[in-house]
Structure formats: structure tokens, C-alpha cells
C-alpha distance (Angstrom), angle and dihedral (degrees) to the residues before:
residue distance angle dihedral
X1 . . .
X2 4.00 . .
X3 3.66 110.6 .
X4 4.21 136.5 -168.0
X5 3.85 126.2 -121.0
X6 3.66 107.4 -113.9
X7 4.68 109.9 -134.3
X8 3.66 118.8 -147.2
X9 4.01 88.4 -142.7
X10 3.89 88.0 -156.5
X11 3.84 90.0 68.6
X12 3.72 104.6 12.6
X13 3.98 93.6 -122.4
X14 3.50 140.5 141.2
X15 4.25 112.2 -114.1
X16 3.70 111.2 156.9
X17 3.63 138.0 -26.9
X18 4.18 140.0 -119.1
X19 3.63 126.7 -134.3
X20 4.16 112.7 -111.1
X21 4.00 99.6 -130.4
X22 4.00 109.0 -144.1
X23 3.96 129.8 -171.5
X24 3.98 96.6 -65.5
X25 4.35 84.2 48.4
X26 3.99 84.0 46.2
X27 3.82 99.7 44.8
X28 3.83 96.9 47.5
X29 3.95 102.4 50.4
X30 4.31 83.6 44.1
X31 3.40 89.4 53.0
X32 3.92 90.3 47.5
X33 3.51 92.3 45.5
X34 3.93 89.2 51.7
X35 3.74 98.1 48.1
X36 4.44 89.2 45.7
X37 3.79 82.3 54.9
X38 3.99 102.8 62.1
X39 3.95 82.1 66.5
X40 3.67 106.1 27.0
X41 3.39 94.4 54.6
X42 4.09 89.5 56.5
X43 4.09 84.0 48.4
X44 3.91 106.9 117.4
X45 3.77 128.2 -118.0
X46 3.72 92.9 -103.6
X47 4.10 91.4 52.0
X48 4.00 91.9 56.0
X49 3.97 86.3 39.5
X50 3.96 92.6 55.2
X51 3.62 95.9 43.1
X52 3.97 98.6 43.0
X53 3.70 80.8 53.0
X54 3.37 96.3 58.3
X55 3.62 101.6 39.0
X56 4.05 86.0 57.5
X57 4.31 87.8 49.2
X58 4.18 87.9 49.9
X59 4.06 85.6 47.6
X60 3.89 95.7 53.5
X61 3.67 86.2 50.7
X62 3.04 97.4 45.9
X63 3.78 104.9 44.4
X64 3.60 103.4 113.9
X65 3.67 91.4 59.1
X66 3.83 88.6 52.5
X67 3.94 91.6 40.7
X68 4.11 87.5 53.3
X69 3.86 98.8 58.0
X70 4.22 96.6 32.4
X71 3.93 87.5 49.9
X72 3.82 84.3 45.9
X73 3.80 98.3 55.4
X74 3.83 99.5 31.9
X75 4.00 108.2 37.0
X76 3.75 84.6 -123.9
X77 3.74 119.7 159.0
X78 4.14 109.8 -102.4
X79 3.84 93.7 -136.5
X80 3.57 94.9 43.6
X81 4.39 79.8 60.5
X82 3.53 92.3 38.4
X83 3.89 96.3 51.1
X84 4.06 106.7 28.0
X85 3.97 116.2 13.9
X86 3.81 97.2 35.9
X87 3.98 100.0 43.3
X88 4.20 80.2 37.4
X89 4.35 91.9 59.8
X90 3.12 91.4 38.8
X91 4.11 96.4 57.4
X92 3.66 88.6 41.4
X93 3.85 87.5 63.0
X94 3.55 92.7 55.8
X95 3.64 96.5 43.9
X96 3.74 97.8 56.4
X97 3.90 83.4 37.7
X98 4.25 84.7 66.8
X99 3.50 85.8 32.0
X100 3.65 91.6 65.8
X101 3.41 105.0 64.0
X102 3.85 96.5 40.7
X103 4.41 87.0 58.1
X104 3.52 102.0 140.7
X105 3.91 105.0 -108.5
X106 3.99 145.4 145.8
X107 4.02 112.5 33.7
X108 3.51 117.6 166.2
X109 3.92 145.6 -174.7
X110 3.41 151.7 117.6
X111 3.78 117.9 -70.1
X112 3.76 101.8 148.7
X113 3.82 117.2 42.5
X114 3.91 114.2 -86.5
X115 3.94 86.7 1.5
X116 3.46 124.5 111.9
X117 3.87 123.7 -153.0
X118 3.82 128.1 -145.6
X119 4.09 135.1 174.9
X120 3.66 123.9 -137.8
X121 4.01 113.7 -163.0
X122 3.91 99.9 -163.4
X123 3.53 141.5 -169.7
X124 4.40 105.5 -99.6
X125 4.01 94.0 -141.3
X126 3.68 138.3 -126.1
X127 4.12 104.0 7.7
X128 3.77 126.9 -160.7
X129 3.96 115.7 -147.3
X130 3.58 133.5 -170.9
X131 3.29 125.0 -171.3
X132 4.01 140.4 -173.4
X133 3.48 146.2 -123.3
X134 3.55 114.4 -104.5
X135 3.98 100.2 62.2
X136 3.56 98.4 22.6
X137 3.55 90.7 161.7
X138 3.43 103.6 38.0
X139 3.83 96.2 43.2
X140 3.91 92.5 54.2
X141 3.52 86.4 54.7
X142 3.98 95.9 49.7
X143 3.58 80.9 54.5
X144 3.83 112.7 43.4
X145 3.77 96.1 38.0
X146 3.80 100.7 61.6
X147 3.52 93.8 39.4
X148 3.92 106.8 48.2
X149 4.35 81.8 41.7
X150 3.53 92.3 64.2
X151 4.30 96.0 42.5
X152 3.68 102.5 -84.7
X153 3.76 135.2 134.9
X154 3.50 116.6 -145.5
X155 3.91 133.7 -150.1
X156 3.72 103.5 -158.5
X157 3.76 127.7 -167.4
X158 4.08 117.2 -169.8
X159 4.15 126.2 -149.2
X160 3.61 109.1 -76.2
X161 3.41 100.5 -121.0
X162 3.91 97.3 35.5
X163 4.57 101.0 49.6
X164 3.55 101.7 126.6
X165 4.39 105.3 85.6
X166 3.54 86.4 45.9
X167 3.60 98.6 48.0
X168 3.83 85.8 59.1
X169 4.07 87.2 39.6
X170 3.79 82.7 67.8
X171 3.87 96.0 40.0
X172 3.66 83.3 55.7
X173 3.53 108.9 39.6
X174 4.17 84.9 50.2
X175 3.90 96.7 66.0
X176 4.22 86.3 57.1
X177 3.80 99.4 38.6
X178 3.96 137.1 58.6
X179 4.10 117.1 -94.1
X180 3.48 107.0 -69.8
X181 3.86 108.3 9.8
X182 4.03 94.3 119.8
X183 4.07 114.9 30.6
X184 4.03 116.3 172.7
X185 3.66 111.9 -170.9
X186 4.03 115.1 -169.1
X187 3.74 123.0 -140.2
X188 3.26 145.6 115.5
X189 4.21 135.6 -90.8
X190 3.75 87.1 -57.1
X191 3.58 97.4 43.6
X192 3.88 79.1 54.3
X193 3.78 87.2 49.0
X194 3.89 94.6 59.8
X195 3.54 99.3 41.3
X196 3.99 93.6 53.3
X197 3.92 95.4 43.5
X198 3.85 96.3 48.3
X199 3.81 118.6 123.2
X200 4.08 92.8 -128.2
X201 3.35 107.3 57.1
X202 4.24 117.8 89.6
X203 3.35 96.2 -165.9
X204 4.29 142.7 39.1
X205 3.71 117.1 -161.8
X206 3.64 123.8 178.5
X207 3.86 139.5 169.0
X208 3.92 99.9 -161.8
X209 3.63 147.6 99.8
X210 3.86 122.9 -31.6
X211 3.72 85.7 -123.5
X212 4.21 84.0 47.8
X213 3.90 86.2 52.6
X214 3.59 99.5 46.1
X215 3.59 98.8 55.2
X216 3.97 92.2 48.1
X217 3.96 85.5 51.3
X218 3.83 86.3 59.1
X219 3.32 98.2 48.5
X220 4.19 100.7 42.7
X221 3.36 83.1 46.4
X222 3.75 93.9 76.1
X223 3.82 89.9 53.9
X224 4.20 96.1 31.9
X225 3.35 82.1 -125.7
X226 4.10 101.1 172.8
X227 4.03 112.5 -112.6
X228 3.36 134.9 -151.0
X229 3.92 107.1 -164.2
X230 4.32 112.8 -172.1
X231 4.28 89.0 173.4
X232 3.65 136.8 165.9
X233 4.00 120.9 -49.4
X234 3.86 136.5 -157.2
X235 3.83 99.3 -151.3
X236 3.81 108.7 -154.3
X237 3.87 106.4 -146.9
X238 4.31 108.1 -152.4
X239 3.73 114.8 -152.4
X240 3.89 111.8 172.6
X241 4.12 117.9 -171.8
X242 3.51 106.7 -93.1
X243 4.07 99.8 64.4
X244 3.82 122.2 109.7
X245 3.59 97.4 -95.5
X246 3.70 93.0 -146.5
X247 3.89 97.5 48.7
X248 3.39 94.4 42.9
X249 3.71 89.3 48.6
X250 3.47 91.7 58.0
X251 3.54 99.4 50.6
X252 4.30 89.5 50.7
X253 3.99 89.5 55.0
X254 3.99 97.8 46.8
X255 3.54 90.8 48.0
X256 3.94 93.6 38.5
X257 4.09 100.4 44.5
X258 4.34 98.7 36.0
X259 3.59 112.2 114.3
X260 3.73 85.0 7.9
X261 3.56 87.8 -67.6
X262 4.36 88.8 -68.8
X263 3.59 87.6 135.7
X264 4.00 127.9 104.9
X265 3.17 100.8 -138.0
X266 4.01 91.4 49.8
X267 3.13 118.0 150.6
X268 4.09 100.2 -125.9
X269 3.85 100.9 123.2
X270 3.64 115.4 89.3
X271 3.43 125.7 -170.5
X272 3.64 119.5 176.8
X273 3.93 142.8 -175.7
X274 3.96 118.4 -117.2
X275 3.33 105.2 -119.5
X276 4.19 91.8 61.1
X277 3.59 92.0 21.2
X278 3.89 96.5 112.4
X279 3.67 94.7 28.8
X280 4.35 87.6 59.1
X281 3.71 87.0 46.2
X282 3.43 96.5 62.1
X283 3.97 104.5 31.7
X284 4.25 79.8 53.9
X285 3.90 92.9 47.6
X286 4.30 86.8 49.8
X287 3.89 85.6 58.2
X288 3.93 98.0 43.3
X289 3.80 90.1 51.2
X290 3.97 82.8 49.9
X291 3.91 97.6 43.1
X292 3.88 124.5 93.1
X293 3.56 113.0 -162.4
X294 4.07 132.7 -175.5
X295 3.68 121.1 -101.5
X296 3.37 129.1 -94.8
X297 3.58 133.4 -90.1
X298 4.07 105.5 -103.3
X299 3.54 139.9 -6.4
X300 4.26 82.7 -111.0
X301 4.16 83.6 57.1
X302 3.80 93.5 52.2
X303 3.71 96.7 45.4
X304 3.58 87.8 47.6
X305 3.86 92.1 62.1
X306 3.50 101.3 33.5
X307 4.11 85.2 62.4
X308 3.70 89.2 45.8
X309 3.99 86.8 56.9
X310 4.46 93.9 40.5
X311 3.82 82.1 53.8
X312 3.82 104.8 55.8
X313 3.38 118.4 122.9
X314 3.68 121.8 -103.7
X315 3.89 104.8 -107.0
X316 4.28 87.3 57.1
X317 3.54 111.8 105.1
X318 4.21 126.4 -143.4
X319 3.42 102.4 -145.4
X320 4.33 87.1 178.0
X321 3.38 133.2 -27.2
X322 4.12 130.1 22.7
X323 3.54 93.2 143.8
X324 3.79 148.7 99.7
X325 4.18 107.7 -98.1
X326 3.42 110.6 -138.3
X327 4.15 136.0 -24.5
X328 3.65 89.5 -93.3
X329 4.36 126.4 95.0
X330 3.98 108.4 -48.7
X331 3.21 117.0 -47.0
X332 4.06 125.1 149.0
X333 3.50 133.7 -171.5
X334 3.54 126.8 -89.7
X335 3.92 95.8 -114.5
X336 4.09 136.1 -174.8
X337 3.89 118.4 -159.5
X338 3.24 122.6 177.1
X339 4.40 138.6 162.2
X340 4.14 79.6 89.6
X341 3.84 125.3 169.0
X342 3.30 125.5 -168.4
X343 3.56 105.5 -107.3
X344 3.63 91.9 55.4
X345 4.01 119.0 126.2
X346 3.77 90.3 -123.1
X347 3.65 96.7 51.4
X348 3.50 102.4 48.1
X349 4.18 96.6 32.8
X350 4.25 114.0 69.7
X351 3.55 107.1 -112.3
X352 3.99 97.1 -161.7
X353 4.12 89.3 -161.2
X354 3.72 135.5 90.5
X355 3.72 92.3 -80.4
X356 3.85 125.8 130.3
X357 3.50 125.5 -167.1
X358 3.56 131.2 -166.1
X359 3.82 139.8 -148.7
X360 3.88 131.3 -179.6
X361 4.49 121.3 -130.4
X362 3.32 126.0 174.8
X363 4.07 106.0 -158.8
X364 3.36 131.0 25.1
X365 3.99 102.9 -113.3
X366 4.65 75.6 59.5
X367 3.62 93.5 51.5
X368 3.58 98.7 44.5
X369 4.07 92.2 44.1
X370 4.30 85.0 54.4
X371 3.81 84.6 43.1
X372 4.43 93.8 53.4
X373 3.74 90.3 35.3
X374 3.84 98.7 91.7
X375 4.08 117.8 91.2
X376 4.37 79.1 -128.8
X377 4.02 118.6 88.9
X378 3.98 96.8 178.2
X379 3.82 104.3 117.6
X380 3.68 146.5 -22.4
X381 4.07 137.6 -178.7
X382 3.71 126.8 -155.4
X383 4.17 112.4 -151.5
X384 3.64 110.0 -162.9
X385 4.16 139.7 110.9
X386 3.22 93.7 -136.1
X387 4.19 112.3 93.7
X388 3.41 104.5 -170.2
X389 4.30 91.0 58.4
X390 4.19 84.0 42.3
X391 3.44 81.0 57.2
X392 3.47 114.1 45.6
X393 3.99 85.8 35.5
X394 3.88 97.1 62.8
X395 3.96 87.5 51.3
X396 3.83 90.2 59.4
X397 3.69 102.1 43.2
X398 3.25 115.5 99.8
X399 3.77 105.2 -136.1
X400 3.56 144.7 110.4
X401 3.75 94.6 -124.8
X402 4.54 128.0 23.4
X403 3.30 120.2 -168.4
X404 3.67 122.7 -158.9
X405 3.72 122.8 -149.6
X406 3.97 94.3 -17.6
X407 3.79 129.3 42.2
X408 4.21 131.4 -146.1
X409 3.62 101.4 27.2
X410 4.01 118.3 142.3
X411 3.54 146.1 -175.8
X412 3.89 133.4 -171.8
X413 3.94 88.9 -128.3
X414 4.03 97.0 62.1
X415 3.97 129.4 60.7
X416 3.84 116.2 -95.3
X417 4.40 104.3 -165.2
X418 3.98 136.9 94.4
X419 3.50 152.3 -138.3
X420 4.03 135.3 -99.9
X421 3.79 120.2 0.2
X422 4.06 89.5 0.1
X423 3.53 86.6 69.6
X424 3.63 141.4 -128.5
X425 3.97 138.4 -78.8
X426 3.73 120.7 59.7
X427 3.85 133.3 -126.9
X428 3.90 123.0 -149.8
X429 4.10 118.4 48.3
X430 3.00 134.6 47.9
X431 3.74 88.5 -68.1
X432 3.61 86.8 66.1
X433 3.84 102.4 54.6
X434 4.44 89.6 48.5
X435 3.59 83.4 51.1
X436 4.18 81.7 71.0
X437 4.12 86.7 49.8
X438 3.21 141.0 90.4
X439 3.86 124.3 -163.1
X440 3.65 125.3 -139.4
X441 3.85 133.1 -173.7
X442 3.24 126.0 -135.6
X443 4.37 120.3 -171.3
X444 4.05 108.4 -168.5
X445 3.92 106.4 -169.0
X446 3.74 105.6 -127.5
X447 4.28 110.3 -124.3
């Protein structure tokens, strides 16, 4: 079997590599995945409660060995694992592990004369899941938990530069669940390829790139294979003139700069009113200049954004940043541009780095036409005192999620997915675990 160096991005070195699954790989953990699921899928409620449970106790105690080989592959800080993304898997596991036996199910009566009517909320099947590299932890979980709560089996194939957390994912979830429940298969794009266009599988879902999404839409489509596409956003970040600069400064930069800003819903596109317009600029550029941020992914990622910045148009202005940081691994600087118009490649592309740009409305029907004219729909925020305009303003942007007066925050119990070329289907909620149903109706005649 061929296999993949694996890149510490922090240093830019070679430390270990991953095996590069092919069709026989493929084939073998679908067909264990579709032999688990004639008995998982007759599992009850409390079963997938008591082992989801568990799994989420074994990865709390666990979570510096999960923190050591994520930080490894992704530069990312180890407390920022130890004290959000770990503590946040592990509650998502026990929310879909209550969540499972409240699924919506049996409701019956009489519709037709001497007919009775009943609903069946079942299981889907086998399901294929892709996942990407900035949350590989995180996103695996998002994926697996919902899934295997409501009956499924899942084939799972990690980033191919970022394997390792859900390798031991797997490991872990296997000493809580039957043979075959939860199979991750590493690989690269074609490995992806395989896994998405095999007959077995019911079910696709990915959290990548539009351009990811697209191409698995084409190829499910030849199967109607259901989809669940989480792609890439564009947030639009609001700020009308009557905020406290400073505050709401703040709040841009956090959500802008953490993870390096390799996060869809980052919060990297500014829009801001006239009359503070200048004043935001600069109180944002103070706190780039101050900011240190993690590296990025790959030295493919880096190049990427460094020829988004060498092609910006002449009337953009670099308040800081734009450049590589440093000789060492992947790091980039935390940069400010602003003079934006719409039309601009780095307005209407997702950077996925810690870059913000800036543009400049005037009224509110302007800023919330620059904020909806983006192909994405993922997320939004509105930052104003004024509730009436946060609340007409949320109603008018076109986005799957609006934030008002912060931007990122998440919980297990609300939907997390967007609209237009970010795709459709959400994760989290309730929402999230039917998504991994199917309903069927069943008519008894009465005697």
C-alpha cells in the first residue's frame, strides 16, 4: 500500500506517514459497515445512548492523547484543544446520546376510513463521511455522533494531511460499539473518490469546499444517493455606526484570527458604516499587529493565499500583513486590507487564513446587499445597539446562521449549515440527527 508523508505545519517537517486506502481498503470497511448495520440498526435508543456516553467519558480522559497528535498535524495551540474542541466533542456525544431516544417516531391515526396510520423514523443505512482539515476532531465527531445515534454505520475518511485524531476516534469509539459500527479509512482525494461513488453506501456527507461538494453532488447523483453538504462560507460581518468601536473590534479579530482564521464561519469579511468606517479600520489593524495566530494547514494552503494577496487589485489597501511570517512551517501574517469592492477576487472567494478585509456602505439596504452578494450562505453577524435594525437585518441576510453582537459561538442544541453554494443539510440539533432518517408510512387496514 502507497502511503502520504504526514507535515507538522508549525515547522514544516516530515514526522510520520498515513497509509493511502484504495478500492480493496474502500470495499472491505463498506462491506463491514454494511454487515454491523443489519443489527445496529435494530439496537434500541438506550443501547446507542449508553455507548455514546461512554465513548464521550473515554474521550475526556483521554484528551491529551488526542490533543498530542491533532496539535501535531495542525499547528493548533494544545490548550485551545484541551479547553474548547476536546470538552466541545465530547458534549456533542452526549447530546446526540439524549437526543437519541427523544427521535421523533411512531404517530398514528385514522386518516382513511377503517385505516389506521403509523410513522416509522428509521435508521438511513451505510453512510459515507468526509471530513476536513481544520477541526479534524471536532468534525468527525459532528459526523459520527448523529449518525450511529439514529442506527447508522458510518464509513469515515479523515483530511489527508490531518488522519491521526480520527484514527484514534475509531480506536475509541470500537471498544463501546459492535464490530463495524464506525470504519475510518485514510487516503487521499481519490481514496475520497471511491468511498463516495460506491454502490453500498445510502448516504454522502461532507464538510468541505464548495468545489469538494459539487463534485460529490455529481457523482451521488447517479445513484440518488442522499447528501448532506456542510461547504465553504463567506461570513459577512455587519458593523453599523453606533457600536463601541473597541468592543466591537475585539469581537471581529477573535472571530477573524482563531484557528488562523481556517474556519467557515470566520469572521474575515468586514463591512462597515461610514461614519466609523476609518476609525474600525484602524482600532482592527492595532489588534492584527498584536495577534499571533497558528500556521496554516500546508505549504499548498499558504501558497494559495499568498497568490490571493500578489493578485489584489490596485485600489486595495494593506493596512499590515499579506505576507509569509517567518522561514519556518506555514505561518502567514495576520493582515488587514481594505479599499474593497464587491466584485473583487478576495471578497467574493473564502480566504480560510487570518486575513480581514474591509469594505465601506453607507445605508443599511447597501450593507446588507454587499453582505447577500456572495454565492456562500454559511454565517453572518449584525453589530449594532440598535434592536429593531438587528432585527430586521437578520431577516434579510441570506445565511444559514446571524449572529448579533458576537460571531462563532455554538451549541449542540441549535443547527450549524447554510444556504446556496455552502450547501445544504445541517449538523448539530435535532435537525441534524433526522437528517440521518428516513421516514416511512405504514397504513394497517383496521378488521
Amino acid at each position: 500500500m502507497s502511503t502520504l508523508d504526514l507535515v507538522n505545519p508549525a515547522t514544516g517537517e516530515v514526522f510520520g506517514s498515513m497509509p493511502v486506502g484504495r478500492e480493496s481498503e474502500v470495499d472491505t470497511a463498506v462491506q463491514n459497515a454494511a454487515k454491523a448495520f443489519t443489527t445496529w440498526r435494530r439496537s434500541t435508543p438506550m443501547e446507542r445512548q449508553a455507548a455514546l456516553l461512554a465513548i464521550a467519558d473515554a474521550l475526556q480522559a483521554r484528551a491529551n492523547e488526542f490533543a498530542d497528535v491533532e496539535c501535531r498535524e495542525t499547528g493548533k495551540d494544545r490548550a485551545v484543544m484541551l479547553g474548547d474542541e476536546i470538552p466541545q466533542s465530547a458534549d456533542v456525544f452526549r447530546f446526540f446520546a439524549g437526543a437519541a431516544r427523544t427521535l421523533p417516531g411512531a404517530s398514528a391515526g385514522e386518516y382513511l376510513a377503517g385505516h389506521t396510520s403509523s410513522l416509522r423514523r428509521e435508521p438511513v443505512g451505510v453512510i459515507a463521511q468526509i471530513t476536513p482539515w481544520n477541526y479534524p476532531l471536532l468534525m468527525a465527531v459532528w459526523k459520527i455522533a448523529p449518525a450511529i445515534a439514529a442506527g447508522n454505520t458510518v464509513v469515515i475518511k479523515p483530511a489527508d494531511t490531518t488522519p491521526s485524531s480520527t484514527v484514534l476516534l475509531g480506536e475509541l469509539a470500537a471498544e463501546f460499539l459492535p464490530e463495524g459500527v464506525v470504519n475510518v479509512v485514510t487516503g487521499d482525494r481519490d481514496t475520497g473518490r471511491l468511498l463516495v461513488a460506491h454502490s453500498v453506501p445510502a448516504m454522502v456527507s461532507i464538510t468541505g469546499s464548495t468545489r469538494a461538494g459539487i463534485e460529490v453532488a455529481r457523482v451521488t447523483a447517479d445513484t440518488l444517493k442522499r447528501t448532506h453538504l456542510e461547504l465553504g462560507g463567506n461570513a459577512p460581518v455587519l458593523v453599523f455606526d453606533d457600536v463601541n468601536v473597541a468592543s466591537a473590534a475585539d469581537g471581529v479579530i477573535a472571530a477573524a484570527f482563531y484557528n488562523a482564521g481556517q474556519d467557515c464561519t470566520a469572521a474575515t469579511r468586514v463591512l462597515v458604516q461610514e461614519r466609523v468606517h476609518d476609525e474600525f479600520v484602524n482600532a482592527l489593524v492595532a489588534r492584527a499587529k498584536a495577534a499571533k495566530t497558528g500556521p496554516l494547514n500546508s505549504a499548498s494552503q499558504l501558497e494559495r493565499v499568498i497568490g490571493l494577496m500578489d493578485r489584489l487589485p490596485g485600489h486595495a489597501v494593506v493596512h499590515c500583513g499579506g505576507k509569509r511570517l517567518g522561514d519556518r512551517g506555514f505561518f502567514l501574517e495576520p493582515t488587514v486590507v481594505s479599499g474593497l469592492r464587491q466584485d473583487d477576487e478576495v471578497v467574493q472567494e473564502e480566504i480560510f487564513a487570518p486575513v480581514v478585509t474591509v469594505q465601506r456602505f453607507s445605508t443599511e439596504e447597501e450593507g446588507i446587499t454587499s453582505a447577500n452578494g456572495v454565492p456562500q450562505g454559511l454565517a453572518s453577524s449584525v453589530w449594532t445597539t440598535d434592536a429593531s435594525r438587528a432585527a430586521r437585518v437578520s431577516v434579510e441576510l441570506d445565511f444559514g446562521c446571524v449572529w448579533v453582537n458576537t460571531h462563532g459561538p455554538l451549541t449542540a442544541e441549535m443547527p450549524h449549515g447554510g444556504f446556496g453554494q455552502s450547501g445544504y443539510g445541517k449538523d448539530l440539533s435535532m435537525i441534524g440527527l433526522e437528517d440521518y432518517t428516513r421516514v416511512k408510512h405504514v397504513m394497517t387496514k383496521l378488521a
